[in-house]
C-alpha beads as a LAMMPS data file, in Angstrom:
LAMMPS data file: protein, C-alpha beads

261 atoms
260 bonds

1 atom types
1 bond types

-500.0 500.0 xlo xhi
-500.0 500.0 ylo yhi
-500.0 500.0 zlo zhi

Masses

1 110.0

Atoms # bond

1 1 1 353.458 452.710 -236.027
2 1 1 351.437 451.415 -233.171
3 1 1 352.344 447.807 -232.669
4 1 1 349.422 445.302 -232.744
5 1 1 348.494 443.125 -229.515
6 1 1 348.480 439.354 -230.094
7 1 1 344.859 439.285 -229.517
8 1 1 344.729 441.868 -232.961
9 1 1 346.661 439.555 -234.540
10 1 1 344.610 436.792 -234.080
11 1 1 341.797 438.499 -235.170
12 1 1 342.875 437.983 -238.819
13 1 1 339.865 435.398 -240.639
14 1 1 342.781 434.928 -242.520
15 1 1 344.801 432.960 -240.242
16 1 1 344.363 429.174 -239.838
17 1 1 343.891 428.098 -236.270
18 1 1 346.699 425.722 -234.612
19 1 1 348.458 425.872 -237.970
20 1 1 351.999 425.978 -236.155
21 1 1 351.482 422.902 -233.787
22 1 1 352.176 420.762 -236.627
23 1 1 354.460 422.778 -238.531
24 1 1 358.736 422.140 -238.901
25 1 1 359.026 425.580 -238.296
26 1 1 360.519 426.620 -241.180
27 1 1 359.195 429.911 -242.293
28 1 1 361.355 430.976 -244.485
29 1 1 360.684 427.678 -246.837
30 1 1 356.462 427.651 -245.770
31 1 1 353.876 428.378 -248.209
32 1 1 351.571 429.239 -245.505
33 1 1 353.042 431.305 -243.410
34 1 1 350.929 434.554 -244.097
35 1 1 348.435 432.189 -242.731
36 1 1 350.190 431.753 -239.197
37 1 1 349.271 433.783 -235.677
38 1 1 352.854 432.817 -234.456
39 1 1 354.620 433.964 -237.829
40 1 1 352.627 437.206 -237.817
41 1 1 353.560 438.108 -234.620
42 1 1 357.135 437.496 -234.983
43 1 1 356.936 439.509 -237.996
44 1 1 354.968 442.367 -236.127
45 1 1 358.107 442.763 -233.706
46 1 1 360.503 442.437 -236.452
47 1 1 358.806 445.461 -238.712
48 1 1 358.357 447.477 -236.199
49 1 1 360.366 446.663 -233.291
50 1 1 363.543 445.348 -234.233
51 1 1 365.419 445.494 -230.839
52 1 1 363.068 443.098 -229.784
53 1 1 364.739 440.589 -230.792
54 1 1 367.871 440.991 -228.775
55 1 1 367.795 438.983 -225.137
56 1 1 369.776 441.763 -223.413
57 1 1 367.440 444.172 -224.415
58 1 1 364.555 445.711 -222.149
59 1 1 362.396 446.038 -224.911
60 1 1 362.172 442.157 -225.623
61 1 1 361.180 441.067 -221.602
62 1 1 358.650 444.016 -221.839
63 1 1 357.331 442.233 -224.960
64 1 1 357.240 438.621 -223.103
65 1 1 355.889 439.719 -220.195
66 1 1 352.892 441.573 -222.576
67 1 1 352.176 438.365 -224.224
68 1 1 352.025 436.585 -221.118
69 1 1 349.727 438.656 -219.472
70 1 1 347.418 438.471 -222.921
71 1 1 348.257 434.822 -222.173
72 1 1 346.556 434.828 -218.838
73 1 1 343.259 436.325 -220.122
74 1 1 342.758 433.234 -222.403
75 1 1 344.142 430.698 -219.845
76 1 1 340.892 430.769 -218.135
77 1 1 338.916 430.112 -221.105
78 1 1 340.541 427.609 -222.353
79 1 1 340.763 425.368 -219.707
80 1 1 336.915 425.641 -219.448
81 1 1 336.770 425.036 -223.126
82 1 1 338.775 421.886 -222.807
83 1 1 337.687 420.858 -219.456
84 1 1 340.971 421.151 -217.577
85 1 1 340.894 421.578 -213.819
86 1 1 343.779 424.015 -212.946
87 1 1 343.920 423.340 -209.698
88 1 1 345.022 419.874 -210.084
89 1 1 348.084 418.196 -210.387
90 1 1 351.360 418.872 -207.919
91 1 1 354.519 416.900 -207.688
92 1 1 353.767 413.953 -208.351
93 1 1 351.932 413.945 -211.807
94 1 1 354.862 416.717 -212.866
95 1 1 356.927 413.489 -211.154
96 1 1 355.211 411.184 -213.593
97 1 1 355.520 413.200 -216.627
98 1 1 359.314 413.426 -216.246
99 1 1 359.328 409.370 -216.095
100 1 1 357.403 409.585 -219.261
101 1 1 359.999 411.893 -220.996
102 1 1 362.628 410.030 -220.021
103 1 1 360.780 406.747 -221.359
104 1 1 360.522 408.602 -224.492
105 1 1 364.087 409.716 -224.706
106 1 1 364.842 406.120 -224.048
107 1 1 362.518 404.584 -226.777
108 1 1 364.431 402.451 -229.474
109 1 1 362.619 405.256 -232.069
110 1 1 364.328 408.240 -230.099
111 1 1 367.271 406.789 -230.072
112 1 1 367.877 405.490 -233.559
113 1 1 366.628 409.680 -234.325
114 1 1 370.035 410.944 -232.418
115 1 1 371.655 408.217 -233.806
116 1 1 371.020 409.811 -236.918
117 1 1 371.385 413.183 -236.276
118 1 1 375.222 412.114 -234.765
119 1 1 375.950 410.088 -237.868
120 1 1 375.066 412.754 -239.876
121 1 1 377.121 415.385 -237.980
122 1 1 380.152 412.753 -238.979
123 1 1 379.669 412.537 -242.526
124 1 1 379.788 416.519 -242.859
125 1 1 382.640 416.856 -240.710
126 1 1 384.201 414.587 -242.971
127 1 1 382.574 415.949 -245.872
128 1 1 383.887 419.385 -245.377
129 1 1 387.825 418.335 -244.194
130 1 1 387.585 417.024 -248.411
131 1 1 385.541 419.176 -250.238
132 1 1 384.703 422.661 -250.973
133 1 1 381.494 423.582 -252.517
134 1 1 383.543 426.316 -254.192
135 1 1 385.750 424.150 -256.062
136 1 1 382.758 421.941 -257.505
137 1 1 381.664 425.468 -259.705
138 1 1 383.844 425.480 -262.378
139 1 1 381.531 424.792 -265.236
140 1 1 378.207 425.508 -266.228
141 1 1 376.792 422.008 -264.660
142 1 1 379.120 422.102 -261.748
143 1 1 377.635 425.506 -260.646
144 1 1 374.510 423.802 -260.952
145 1 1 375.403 420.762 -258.711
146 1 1 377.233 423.316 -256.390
147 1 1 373.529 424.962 -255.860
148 1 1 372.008 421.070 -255.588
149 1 1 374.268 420.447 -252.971
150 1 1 373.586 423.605 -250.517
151 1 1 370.051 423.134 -250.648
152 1 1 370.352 419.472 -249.878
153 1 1 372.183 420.648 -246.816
154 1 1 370.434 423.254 -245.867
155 1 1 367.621 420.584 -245.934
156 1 1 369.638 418.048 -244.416
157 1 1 370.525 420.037 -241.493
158 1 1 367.236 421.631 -241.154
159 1 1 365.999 418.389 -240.284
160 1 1 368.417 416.410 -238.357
161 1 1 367.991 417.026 -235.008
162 1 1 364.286 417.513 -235.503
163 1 1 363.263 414.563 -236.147
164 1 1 364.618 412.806 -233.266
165 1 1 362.695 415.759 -231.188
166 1 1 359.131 415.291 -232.835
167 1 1 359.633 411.626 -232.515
168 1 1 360.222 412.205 -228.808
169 1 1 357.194 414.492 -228.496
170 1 1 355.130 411.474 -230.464
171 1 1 356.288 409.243 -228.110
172 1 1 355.558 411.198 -224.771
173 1 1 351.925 412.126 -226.440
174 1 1 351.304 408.687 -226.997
175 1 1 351.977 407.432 -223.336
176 1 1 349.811 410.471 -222.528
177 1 1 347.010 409.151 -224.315
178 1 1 347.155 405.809 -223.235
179 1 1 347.510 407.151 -219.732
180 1 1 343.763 408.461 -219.895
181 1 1 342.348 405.761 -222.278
182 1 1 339.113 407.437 -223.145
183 1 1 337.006 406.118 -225.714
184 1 1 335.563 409.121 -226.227
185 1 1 338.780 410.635 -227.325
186 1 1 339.566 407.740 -230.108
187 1 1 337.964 409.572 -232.812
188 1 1 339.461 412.627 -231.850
189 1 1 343.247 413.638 -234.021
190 1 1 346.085 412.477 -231.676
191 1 1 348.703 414.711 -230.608
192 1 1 351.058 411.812 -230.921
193 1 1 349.802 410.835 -234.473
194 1 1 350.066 414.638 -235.646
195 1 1 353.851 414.891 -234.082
196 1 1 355.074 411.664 -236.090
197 1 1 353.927 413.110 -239.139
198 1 1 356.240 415.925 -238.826
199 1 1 358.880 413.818 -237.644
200 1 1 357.882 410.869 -241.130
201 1 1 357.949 414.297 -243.244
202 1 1 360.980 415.443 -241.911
203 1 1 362.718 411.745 -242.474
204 1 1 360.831 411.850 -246.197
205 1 1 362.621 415.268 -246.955
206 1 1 366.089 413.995 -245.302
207 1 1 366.389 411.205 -247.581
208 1 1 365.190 413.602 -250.440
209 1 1 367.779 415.369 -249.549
210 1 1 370.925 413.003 -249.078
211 1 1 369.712 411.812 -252.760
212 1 1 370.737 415.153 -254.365
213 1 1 373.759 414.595 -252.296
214 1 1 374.610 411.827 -253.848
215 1 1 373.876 412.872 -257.388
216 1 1 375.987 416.213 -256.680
217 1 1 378.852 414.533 -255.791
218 1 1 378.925 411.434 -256.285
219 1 1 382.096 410.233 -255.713
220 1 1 381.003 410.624 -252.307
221 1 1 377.812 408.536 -252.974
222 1 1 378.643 404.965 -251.768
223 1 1 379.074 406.845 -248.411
224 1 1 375.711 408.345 -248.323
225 1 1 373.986 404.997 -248.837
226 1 1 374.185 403.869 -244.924
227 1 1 372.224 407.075 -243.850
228 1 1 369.775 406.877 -246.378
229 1 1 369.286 402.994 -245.204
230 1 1 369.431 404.188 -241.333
231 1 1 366.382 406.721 -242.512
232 1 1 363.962 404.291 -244.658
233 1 1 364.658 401.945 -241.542
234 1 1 363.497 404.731 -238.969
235 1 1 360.664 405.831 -241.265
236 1 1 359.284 402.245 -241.574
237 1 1 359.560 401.633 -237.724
238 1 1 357.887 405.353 -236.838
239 1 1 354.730 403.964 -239.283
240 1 1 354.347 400.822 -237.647
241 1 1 354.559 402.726 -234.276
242 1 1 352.031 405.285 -235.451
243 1 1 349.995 403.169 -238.498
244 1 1 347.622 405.945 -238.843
245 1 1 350.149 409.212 -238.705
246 1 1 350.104 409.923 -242.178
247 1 1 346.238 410.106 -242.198
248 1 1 346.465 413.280 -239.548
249 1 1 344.833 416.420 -241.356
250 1 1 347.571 419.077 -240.107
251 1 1 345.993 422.413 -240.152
252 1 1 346.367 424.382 -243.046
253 1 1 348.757 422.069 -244.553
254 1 1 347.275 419.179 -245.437
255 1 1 343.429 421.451 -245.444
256 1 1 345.243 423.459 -248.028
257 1 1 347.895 422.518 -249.410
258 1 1 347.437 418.882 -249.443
259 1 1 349.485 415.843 -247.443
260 1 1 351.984 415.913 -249.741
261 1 1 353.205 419.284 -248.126

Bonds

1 1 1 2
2 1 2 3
3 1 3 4
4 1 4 5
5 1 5 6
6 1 6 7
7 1 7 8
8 1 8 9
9 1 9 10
10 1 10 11
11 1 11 12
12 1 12 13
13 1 13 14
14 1 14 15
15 1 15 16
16 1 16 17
17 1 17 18
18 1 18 19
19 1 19 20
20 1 20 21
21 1 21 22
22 1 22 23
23 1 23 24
24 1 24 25
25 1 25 26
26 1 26 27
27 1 27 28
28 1 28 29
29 1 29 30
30 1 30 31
31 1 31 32
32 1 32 33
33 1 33 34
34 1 34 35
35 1 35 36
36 1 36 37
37 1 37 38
38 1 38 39
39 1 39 40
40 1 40 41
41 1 41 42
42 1 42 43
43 1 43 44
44 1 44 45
45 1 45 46
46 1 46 47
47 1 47 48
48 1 48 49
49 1 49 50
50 1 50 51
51 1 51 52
52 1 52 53
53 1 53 54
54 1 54 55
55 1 55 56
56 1 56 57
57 1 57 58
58 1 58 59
59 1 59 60
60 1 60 61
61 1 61 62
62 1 62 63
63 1 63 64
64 1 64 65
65 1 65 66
66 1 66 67
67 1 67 68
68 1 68 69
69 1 69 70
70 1 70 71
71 1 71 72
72 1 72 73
73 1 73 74
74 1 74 75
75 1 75 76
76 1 76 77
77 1 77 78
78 1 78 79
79 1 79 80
80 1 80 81
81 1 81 82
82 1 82 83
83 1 83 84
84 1 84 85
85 1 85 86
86 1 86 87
87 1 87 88
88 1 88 89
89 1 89 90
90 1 90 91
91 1 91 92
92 1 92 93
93 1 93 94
94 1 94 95
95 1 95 96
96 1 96 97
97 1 97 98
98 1 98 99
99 1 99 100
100 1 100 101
101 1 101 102
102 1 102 103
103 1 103 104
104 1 104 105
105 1 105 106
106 1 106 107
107 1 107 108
108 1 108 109
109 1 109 110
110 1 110 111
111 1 111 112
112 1 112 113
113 1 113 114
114 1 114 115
115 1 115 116
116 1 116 117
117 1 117 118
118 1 118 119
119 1 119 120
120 1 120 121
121 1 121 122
122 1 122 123
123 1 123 124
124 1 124 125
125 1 125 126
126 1 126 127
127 1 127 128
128 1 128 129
129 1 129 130
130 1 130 131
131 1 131 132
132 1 132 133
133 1 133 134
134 1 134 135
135 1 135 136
136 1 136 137
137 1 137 138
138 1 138 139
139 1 139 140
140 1 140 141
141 1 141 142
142 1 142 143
143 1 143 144
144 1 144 145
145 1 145 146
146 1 146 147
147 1 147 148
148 1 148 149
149 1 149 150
150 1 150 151
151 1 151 152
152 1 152 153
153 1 153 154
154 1 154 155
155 1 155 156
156 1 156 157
157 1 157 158
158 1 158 159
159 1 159 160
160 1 160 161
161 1 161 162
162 1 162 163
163 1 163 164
164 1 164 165
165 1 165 166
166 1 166 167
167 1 167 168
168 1 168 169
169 1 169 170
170 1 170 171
171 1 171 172
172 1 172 173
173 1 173 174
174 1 174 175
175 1 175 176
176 1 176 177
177 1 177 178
178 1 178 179
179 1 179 180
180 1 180 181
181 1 181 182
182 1 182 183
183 1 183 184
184 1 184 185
185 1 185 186
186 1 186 187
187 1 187 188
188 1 188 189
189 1 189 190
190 1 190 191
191 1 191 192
192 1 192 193
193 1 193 194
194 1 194 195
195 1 195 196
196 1 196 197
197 1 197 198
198 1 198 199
199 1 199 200
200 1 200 201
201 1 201 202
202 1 202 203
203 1 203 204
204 1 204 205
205 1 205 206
206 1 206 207
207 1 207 208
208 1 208 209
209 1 209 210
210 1 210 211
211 1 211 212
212 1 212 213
213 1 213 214
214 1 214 215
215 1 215 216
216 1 216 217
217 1 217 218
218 1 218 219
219 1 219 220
220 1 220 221
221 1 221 222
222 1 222 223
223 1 223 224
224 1 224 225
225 1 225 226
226 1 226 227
227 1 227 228
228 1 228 229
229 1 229 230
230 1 230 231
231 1 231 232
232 1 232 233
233 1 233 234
234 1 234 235
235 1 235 236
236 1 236 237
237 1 237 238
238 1 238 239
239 1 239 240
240 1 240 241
241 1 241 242
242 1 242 243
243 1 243 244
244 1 244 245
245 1 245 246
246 1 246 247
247 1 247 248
248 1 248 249
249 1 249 250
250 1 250 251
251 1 251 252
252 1 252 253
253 1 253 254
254 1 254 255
255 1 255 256
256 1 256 257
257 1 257 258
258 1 258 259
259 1 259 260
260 1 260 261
């Protein structure tokens, strides 16, 4: 079977534009992702041209360099669309976005998100030197709380480095925005607004998440209770940075699906 171009793909009425800009890129776990350009062509390659996937293979730069070149035909357009000059910028606004990157890396936020994501890397690793999930199944209910506890992990994990990197990306957006400080563009949705929604979502889920930790083993749950604290802090901090980030209307999601999602 003939494998569809990108620009096929997105020909789908289906689909829901920008749907993945805002997305935590699970697709496994989305409800929407028959609804996504970048999920359908990741599926495309996997149906039909499974080698693809595989770095050392030929097949997968002859597939990059495809999409780029479909790339280039819409580069053009949308820079008109948007009003972007291409020709500008050199060194020294690339220059100026790395300061701004590194400001955001910097930002108390950021850096209370890898704080985080190291503490819980240490819980697990002392988590898993004590107890096997194995040994919790052993009745009917601890099979049960066995099953509680993966998917709070999976979740946990899924999650923990993320938000720390959306937070960044808020961050950088935000300086962005202020950098150009057009009041034209202040009813327009923020980049930076949309980004620390994933990132509050993400921190929403993760405490969730270490909940059903706690209630599967909770022995362990006194331990928990510092994480959970570090995350309501961070979540409370990220609103007051971004007051009006839970009001962005995410593609699809919160269209569709609504902003509980």
């Amino acid at each position: 079977m003939r494998r569809r171009s990108l620009t096929e793909l997105a020909r789908n009425p289906d689909l829901v534009s920008g749907i993945y800009n805002y997305c935590d890129r699970w697709c496994e776990r989305c409800p929407l992702s028959s609804r996504c350009l970048l999920y359908a062509s990741e599926q495309e390659d996997e149906d039909n041209s499974p080698e693809s996937r595989d770095i050392q293979n030929e097949a997968f730069w002859r597939k990059l360099s495809s999409i780029f070149q479909e790339t280039q035909e819409m580069v053009k357009e949308w820079a008109e669309e948007n009003g972007v000059d291409l020709t500008q910028g050199g060194d020294e606004e690339f220059e100026q976005r790395k300061q701004r990157r590194r400001q955001a890396d910097n930002h108390p936020l950021a850096k209370a998100g890898k704080k985080y994501a190291n503490a819980a890397s240490d819980w697990f690793r002392e988590f898993d030197q004590v107890v096997e999930v194995s040994d919790l199944a052993s009745t009917e209910s601890d099979v049960e709380a066995s099953e509680t506890l993966v998917d709070a992990r999976e979740i946990i994990h899924w999650y923990q480095y993320q938000i720390a990197v959306k937070t960044i990306r808020a961050l950088s957006s935000k300086m962005e925005e202020e950098r150009y400080d057009d009041p034209e563009m202040d009813e327009l949705p923020c980049d930076s607004d949309g980004s620390a929604k994933v990132a509050l979502l993400g921190i929403d889920r993760s405490i969730a998440a270490w909940r059903l930790m706690q209630l599967s083993v909770p022995e362990r749950a006194d331990s928990i209770v510092p994480l959970i604290l570090h995350l309501e802090k961070l979540r409370r901090r990220t609103e007051k940075n971004f007051p009006v980030a839970r009001d962005f209307v995410r593609p699809g999601f919160d269209e569709i699906l609504g902003a509980a999602n």
